[in-house]
C-alpha positions as CSV (number, residue, x, y, z in Angstrom):
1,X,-6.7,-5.7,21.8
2,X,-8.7,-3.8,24.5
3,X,-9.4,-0.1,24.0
4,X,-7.7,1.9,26.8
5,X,-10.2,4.9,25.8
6,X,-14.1,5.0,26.5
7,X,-15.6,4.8,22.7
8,X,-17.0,8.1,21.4
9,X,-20.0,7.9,18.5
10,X,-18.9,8.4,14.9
11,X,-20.4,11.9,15.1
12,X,-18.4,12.5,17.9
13,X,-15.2,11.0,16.5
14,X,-15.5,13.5,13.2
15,X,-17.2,16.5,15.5
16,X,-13.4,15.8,17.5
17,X,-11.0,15.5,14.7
18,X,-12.8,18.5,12.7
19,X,-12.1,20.9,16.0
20,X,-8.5,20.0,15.6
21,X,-8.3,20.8,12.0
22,X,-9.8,24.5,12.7
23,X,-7.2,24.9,15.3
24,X,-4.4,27.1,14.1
25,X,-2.8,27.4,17.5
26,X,-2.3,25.2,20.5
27,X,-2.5,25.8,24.0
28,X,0.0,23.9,26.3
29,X,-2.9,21.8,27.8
30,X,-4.3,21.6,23.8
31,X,-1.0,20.2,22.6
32,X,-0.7,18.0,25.4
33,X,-4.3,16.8,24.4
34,X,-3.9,16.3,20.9
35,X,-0.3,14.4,21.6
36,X,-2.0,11.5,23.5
37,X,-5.1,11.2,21.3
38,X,-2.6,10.4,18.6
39,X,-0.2,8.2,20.5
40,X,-3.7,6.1,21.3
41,X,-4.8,6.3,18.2
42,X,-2.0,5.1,16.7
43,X,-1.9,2.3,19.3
44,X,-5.5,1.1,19.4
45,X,-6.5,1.7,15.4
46,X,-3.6,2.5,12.7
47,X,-1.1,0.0,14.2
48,X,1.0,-0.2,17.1
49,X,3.7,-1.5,15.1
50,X,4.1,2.1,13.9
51,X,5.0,3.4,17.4
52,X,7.7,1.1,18.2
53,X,9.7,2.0,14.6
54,X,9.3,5.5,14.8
55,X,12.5,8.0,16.2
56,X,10.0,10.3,17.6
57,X,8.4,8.0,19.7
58,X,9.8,6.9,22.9
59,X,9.7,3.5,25.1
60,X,6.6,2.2,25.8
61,X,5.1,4.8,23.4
62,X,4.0,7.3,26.0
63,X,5.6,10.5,24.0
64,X,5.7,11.3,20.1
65,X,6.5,13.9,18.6
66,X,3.2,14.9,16.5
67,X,3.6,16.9,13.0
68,X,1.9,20.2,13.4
69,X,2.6,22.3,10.4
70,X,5.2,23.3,7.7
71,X,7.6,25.8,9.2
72,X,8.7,27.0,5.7
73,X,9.6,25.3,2.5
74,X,12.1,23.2,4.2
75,X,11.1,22.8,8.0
76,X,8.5,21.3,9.8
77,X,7.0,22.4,13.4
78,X,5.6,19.5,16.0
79,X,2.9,20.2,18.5
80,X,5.3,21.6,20.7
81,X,6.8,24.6,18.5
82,X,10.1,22.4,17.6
83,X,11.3,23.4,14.1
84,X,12.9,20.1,12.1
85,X,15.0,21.1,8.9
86,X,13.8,18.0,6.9
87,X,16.6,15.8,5.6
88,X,13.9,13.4,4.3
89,X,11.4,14.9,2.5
90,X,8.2,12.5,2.8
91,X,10.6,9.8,0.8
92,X,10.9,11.9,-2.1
93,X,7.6,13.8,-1.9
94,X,8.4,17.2,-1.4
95,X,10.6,18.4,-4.1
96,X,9.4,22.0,-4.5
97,X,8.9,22.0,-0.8
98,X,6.7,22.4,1.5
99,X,3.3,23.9,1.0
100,X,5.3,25.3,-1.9
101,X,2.7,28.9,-2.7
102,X,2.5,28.5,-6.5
103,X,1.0,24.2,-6.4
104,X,-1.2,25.2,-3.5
105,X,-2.7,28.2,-5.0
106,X,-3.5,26.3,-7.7
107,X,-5.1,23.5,-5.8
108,X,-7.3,25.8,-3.8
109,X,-8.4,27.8,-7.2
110,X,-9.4,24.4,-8.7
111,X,-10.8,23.6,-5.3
112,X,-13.7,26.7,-5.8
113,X,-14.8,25.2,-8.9
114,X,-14.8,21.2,-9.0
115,X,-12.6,19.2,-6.7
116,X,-13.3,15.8,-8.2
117,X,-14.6,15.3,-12.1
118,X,-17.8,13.5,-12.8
119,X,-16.0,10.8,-15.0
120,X,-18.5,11.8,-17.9
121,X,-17.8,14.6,-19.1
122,X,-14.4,15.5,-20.0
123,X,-11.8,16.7,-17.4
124,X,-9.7,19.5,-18.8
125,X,-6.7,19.6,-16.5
126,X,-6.2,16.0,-17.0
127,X,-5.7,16.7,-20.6
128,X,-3.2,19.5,-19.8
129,X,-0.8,17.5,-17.7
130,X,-0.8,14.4,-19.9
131,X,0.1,17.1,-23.0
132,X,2.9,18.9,-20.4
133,X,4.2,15.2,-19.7
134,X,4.3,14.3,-23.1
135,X,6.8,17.5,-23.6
136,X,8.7,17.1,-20.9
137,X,9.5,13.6,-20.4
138,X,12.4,12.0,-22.4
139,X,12.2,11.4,-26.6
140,X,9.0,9.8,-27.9
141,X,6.9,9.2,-24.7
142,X,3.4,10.6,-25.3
143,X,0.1,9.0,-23.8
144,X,0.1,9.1,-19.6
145,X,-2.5,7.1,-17.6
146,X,-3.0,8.8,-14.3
147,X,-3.3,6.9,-10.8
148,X,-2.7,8.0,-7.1
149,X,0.6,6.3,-5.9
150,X,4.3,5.0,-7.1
151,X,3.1,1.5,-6.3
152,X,-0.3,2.1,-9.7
153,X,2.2,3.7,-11.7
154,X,3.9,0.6,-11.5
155,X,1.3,-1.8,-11.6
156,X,-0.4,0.0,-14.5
157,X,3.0,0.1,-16.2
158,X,3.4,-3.8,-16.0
159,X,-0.3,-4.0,-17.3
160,X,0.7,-2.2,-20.4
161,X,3.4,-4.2,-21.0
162,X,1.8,-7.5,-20.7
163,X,-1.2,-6.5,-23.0
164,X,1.7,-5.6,-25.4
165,X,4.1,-7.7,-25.3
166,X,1.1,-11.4,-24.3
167,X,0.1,-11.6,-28.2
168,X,3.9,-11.5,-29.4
169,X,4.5,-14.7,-26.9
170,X,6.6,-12.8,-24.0
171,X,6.1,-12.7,-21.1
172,X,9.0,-12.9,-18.5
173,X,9.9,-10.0,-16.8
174,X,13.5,-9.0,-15.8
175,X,13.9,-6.3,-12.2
176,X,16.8,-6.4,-10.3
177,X,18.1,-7.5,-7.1
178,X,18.1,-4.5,-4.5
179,X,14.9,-2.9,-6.2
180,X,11.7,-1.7,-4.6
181,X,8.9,-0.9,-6.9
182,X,6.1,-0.5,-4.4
183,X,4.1,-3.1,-2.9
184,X,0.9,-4.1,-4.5
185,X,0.6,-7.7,-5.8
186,X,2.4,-7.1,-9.0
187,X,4.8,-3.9,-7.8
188,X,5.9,-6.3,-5.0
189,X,6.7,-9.3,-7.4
190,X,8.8,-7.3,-9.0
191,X,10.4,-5.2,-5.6
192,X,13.4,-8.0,-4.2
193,X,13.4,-7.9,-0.6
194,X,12.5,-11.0,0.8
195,X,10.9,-9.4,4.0
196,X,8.2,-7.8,2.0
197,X,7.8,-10.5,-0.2
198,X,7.6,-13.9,1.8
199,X,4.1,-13.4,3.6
200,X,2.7,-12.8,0.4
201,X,4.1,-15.6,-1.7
202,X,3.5,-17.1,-3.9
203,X,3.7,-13.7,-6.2
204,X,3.2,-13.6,-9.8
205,X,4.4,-16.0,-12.0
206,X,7.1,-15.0,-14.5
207,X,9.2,-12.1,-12.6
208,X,13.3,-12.7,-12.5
209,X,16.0,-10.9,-10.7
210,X,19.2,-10.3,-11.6
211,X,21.8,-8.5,-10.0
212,X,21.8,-4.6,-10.5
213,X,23.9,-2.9,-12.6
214,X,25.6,-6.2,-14.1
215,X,25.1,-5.8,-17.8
216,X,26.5,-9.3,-18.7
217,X,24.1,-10.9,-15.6
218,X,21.3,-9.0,-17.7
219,X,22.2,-10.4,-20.8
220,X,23.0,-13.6,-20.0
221,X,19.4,-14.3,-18.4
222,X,17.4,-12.4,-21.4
223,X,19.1,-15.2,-23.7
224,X,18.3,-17.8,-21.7
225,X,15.1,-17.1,-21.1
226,X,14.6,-16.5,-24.7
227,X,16.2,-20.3,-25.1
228,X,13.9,-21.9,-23.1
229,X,10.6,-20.3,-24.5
230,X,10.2,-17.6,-21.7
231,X,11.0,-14.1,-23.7
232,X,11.4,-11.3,-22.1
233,X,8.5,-9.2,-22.2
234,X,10.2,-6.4,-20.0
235,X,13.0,-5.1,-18.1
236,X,11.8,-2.8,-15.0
237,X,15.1,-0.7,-13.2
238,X,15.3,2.0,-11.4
239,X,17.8,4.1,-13.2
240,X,19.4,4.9,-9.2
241,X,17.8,2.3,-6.9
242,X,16.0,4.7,-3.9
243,X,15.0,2.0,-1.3
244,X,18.0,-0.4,-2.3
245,X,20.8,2.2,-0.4
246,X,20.9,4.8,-3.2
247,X,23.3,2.2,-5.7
248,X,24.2,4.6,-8.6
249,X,25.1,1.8,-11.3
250,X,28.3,1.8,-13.8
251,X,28.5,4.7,-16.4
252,X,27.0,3.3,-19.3
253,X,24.3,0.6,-17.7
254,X,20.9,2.1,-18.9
255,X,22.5,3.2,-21.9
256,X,23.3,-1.1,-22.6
257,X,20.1,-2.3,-21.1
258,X,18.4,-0.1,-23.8
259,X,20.2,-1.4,-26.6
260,X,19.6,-5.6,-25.1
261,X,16.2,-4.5,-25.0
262,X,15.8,-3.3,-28.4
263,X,18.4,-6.5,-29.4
264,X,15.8,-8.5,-28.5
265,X,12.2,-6.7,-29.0
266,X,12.0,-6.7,-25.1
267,X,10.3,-3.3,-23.2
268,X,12.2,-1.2,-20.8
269,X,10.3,0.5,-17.9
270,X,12.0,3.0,-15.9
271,X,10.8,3.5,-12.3
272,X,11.4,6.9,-11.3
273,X,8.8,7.2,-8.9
274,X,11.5,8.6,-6.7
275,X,14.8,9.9,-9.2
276,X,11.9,11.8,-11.0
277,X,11.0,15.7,-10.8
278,X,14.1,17.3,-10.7
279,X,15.8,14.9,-7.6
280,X,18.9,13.7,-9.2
281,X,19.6,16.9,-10.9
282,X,17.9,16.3,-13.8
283,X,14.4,16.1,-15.1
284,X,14.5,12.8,-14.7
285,X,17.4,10.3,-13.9
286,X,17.8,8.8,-17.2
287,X,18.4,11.7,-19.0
288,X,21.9,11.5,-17.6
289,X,23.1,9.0,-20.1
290,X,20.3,10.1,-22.7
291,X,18.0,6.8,-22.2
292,X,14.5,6.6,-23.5
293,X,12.2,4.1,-21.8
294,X,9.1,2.5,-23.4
295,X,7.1,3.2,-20.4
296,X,8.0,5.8,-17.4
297,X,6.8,5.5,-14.2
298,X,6.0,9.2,-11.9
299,X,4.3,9.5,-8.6
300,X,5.9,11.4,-5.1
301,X,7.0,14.5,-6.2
302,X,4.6,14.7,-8.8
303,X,1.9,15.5,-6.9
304,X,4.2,19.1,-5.3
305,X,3.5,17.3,-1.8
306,X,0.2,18.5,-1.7
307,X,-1.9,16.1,-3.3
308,X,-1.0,12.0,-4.1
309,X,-0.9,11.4,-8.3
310,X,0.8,9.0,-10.1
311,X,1.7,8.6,-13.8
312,X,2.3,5.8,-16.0
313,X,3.9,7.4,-19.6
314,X,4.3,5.4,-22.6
315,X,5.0,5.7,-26.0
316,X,2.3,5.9,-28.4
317,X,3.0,2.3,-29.9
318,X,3.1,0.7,-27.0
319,X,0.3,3.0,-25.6
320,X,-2.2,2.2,-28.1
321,X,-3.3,-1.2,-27.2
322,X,-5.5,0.5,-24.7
323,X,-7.0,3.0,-27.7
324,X,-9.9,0.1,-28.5
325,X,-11.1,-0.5,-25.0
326,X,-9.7,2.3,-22.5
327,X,-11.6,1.0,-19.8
328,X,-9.3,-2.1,-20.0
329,X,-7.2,-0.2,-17.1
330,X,-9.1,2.6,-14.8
331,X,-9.2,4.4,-11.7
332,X,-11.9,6.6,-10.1
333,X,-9.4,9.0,-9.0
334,X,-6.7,8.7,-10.5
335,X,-5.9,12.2,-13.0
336,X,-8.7,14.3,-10.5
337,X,-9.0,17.6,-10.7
338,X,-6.7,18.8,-7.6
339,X,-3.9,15.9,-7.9
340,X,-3.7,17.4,-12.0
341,X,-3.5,21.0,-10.3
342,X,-1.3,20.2,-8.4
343,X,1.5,18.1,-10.7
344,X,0.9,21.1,-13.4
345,X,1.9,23.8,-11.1
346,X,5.1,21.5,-9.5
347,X,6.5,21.0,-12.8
348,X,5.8,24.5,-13.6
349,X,8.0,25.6,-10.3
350,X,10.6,23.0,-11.6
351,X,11.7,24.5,-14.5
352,X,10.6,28.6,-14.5
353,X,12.8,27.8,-10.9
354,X,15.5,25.3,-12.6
355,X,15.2,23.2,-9.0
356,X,17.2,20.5,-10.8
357,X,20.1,22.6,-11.7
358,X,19.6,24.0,-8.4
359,X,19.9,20.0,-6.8
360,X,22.7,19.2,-8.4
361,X,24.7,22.4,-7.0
362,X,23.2,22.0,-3.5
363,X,23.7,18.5,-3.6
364,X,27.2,19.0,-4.6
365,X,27.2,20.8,-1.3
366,X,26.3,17.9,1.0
367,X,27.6,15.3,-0.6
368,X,30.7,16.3,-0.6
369,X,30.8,17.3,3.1
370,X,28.9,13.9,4.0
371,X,32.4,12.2,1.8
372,X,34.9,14.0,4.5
373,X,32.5,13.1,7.3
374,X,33.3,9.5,6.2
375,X,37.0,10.0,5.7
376,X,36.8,11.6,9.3
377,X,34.4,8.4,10.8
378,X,35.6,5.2,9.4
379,X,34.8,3.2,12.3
380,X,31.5,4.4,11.8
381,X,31.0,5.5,8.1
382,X,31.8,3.7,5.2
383,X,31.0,6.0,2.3
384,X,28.4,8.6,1.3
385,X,27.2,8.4,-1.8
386,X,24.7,10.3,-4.3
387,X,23.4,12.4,-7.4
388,X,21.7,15.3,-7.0
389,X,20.1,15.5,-3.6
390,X,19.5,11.6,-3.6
391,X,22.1,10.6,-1.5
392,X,22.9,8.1,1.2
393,X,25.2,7.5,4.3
394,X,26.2,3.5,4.3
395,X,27.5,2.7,7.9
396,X,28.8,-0.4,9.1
397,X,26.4,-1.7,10.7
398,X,22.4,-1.1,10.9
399,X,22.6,0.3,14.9
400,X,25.6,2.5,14.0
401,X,23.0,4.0,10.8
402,X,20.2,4.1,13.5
403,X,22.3,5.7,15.9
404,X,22.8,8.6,13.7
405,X,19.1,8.9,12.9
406,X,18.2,9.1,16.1
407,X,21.0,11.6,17.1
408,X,20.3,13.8,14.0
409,X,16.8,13.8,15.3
410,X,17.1,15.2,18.6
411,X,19.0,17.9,16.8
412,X,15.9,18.5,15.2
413,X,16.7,17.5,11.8
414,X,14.9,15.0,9.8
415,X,16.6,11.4,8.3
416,X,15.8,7.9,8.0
417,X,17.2,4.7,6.5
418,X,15.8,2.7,3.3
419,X,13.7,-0.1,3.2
420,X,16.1,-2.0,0.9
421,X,19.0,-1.4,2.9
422,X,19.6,-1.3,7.1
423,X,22.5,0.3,7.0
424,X,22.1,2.9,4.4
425,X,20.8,6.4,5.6
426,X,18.9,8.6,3.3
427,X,19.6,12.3,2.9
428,X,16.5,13.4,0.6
429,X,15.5,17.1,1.4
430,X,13.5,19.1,-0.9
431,X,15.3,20.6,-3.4
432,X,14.8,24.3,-2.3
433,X,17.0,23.7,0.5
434,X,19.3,26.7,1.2
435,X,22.9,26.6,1.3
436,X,22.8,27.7,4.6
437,X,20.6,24.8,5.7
438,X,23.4,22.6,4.0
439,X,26.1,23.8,6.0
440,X,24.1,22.9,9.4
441,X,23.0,19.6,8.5
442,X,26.3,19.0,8.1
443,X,27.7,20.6,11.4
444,X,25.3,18.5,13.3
445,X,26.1,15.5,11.2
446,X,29.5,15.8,12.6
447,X,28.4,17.0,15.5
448,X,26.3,13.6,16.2
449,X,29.8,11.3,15.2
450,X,31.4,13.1,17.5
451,X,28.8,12.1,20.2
452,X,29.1,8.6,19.3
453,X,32.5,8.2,18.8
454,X,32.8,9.2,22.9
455,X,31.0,5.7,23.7
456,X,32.2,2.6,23.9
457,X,31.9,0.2,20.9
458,X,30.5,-2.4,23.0
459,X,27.0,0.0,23.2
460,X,26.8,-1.0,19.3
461,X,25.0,-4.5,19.0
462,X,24.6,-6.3,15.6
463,X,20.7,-6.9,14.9
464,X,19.7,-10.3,14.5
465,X,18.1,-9.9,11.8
466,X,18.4,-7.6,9.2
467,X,14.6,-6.3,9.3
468,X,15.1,-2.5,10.4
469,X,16.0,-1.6,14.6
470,X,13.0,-0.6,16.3
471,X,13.1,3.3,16.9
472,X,13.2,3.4,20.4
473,X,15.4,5.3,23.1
474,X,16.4,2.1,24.6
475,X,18.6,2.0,21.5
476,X,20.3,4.8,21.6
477,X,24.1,4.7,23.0
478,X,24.3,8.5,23.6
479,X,22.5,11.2,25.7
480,X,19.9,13.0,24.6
481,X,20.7,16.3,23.1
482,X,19.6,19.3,26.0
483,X,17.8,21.2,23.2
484,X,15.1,19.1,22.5
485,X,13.4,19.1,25.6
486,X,13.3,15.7,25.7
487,X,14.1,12.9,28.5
488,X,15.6,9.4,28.1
């Protein structure tokens, strides 16, 4: 691909981008600047993919919308001065908010003394956290290997369990179908959807899928795996699947997928890279039917949506076969200095603010408003579902969904769909959402049905395939709304 902009030197490049980051205002001719140099960058070295599947970017590319600054714990403000109420929340990151005061004052206190540790001598904060998640993760998990994403937590999670489970002669492992578990080699060969999964195949041997929330499906494939040779090392769920379409599964699932996997001397791993911190309105998702995993897997919200950290949390038996040779698993970064800051003060906000008690009632809020939006819309809507303030819109078909993302957009407030699932819509704001907020997302939710309910059906096309709609305006069945300043 040719570069449409003359090259500048590397000093120049960095001598650029650091004049931006001292900025702390724009100028109309400034923002106008800056908006282009990221639409080409985008285009000429991240990936111009990107630009075509983003809401904010129009036809052809030639405007974004570029993410300035937070506006307050639960906006965001583009180059332009627009104010988003964020219905997303980075996927899950940004549970206490954004640039939440308490996880950034300690990040900027630990960044006067040491931002990254020497990896001799020993690192005091990463001691801290793995002591705090020892107490406040569920039963008997104690030891915590720290890495930087979702996609290491789960990766050093599978590790652990094949190093314990290889010399007792299992080694199959059981996910389900719908998951999403990241997508490094390992994380993908357990994630199910066959988009992310075919370039790279084939993926690692000895992964099965069975369909989620099916309790005699699990069963039934344990004992035959366990009939042919090919025990079940571990089962890896998701206790709500995120990316699948937010699927809550039968009261009682986890609680019967513990006791198969005790049955038959198999592991469970929980993935609550997303349902963790508070999200669901719990600590952590499983602790709504009392379940104990082997090994729990933390990243997103972990890190307060300051800094990336991951966490892989085991139980001391199952931990200890990395006590003779630690260095059997590493990362350079992974438990740093500012990412352990960080995680420390979120979980502290968590609880001295009870953010997941305050999810639940929020989400209460939402959910149930989202529930009468869909008894109001059923040629649009077919449920909304949800725990806590993990919830999702289904629609019935993937444009209708993208529709209403692109229409909740140009109201200025922030949604997207799941990787899992088309169709599905994700309402994930941080959990310090007001009430207030609430109610508005919801007025423009039903504001936005109303829009689309005044066009023809006909303007609603079936995809082809069932890889996500491109996010472009040519898409869009309805006008733009007057307020964003935008123009079709």
């Amino acid at each position: 691909m040719s570069r449409s902009t003359p090259m500048l030197t590397p000093l120049e490049c960095t001598q650029q981008a650091l004049s931006w980051i001292e900025k702390k205002t724009l100028t109309h001719d400034e923002m106008v600047n800056l908006n282009k140099e990221v639409i080409n960058n985008f285009k000429e070295y991240v990936n111009p993919g990107f630009l075509d599947y983003r809401k904010s970017v129009t036809v052809g590319g030639d405007y974004g919308a570029v993410e300035w600054r937070a506006g307050g714990l639960n906006t965001l403000v583009d180059t332009q001065g627009r104010e988003y109420i964020d219905c997303l929340g980075g996927f899950g990151i940004f549970n206490v908010g954004h640039r939440n005061p308490k996880v950034l004052s300690a990040v900027e206190n630990q960044l006067a003394k040491q931002p990254l540790h020497s990896q001799e001598l020993l690192d005091p904060l990463r001691s801290m956290l793995a002591r705090t998640l020892a107490a406040v993760t569920p039963g008997t998990l104690k030891y915590s290997f720290f890495s930087n994403s979702g996609t290491e937590a789960v990766e050093g999670a599978l590790k652990l369990a094949k190093a314990y489970q290889t010399p007792r002669g299992k080694t199959t492992f059981i996910a389900a179908t719908g998951a999403f578990h990241g997508k490094t080699l390992g994380a993908l060969s357990a994630t199910a959807k066959s988009t992310f999964r075919r370039p790279f195949m084939p993926m690692l041997q000895g992964f099965d899928h069975v369909p989620f929330g099916d309790i005699g499906a699990m069963r039934d494939h344990v004992y035959r795996c366990r009939s042919t040779g090919a025990d079940v090392a571990a089962v890896i769920l998701e206790p709500i699947q995120g990316e699948g379409g937010v699927i809550i599964p039968p009261e009682g699932y986890l609680t019967a997928v513990r006791a198969l996997c005790d049955e038959v001397g198999a592991l469970l791993i929980l993935d609550e890279v997303q349902t963790g911190m508070g999200r669901t309105g719990r600590m952590f998702a499983c602790e709504h039917e009392g379940v104990q995993p082997d090994i729990l897997c933390l990243a997103k919200a972990l890190g307060g949506g300051v800094m990336p950290i991951g966490a892989t949390v085991a139980t001391e038996e199952v931990f200890s076969v990395l006590f003779e040779n630690p260095f059997l698993h590493t990362t350079t970064f992974g438990g740093n200095p500012l990412a352990c800051a960080a995680a420390l003060a979120t979980i502290n906000v968590l609880l001295s603010e009870d953010l997941p008690a305050q999810a639940a009632l929020k989400g209460q809020i939402l959910l149930s408003g989202f529930a009468r939006l869909a008894s109001a819309y059923p040629e649009f809507m077919v449920e909304a579902r949800g725990r806590g303030l993990l919830q999702a819109l289904e629609f019935r078909r993937n444009d209708i969904g993208y529709a209403f993302a692109q229409g909740m957009f140009r109201h200025q407030i922030l949604v997207a769909g799941t990787l899992n699932n088309s169709k599905t819509i994700r309402i994930e704001p941080p959990l310090t959402i007001t009430p207030e907020y609430c109610q508005q997302v919801l007025a423009v939710a039903e504001r936005v049905l109303d829009q689309m309910r005044g066009k023809e059906p006909a303007h609603y096309k079936t995809p082809a395939t069932t890889v996500a709609q491109p996010q472009t305006q040519a898409h869009i069945p309805f006008p733009l709304a007057a307020s964003t300043g935008l123009t079709a």
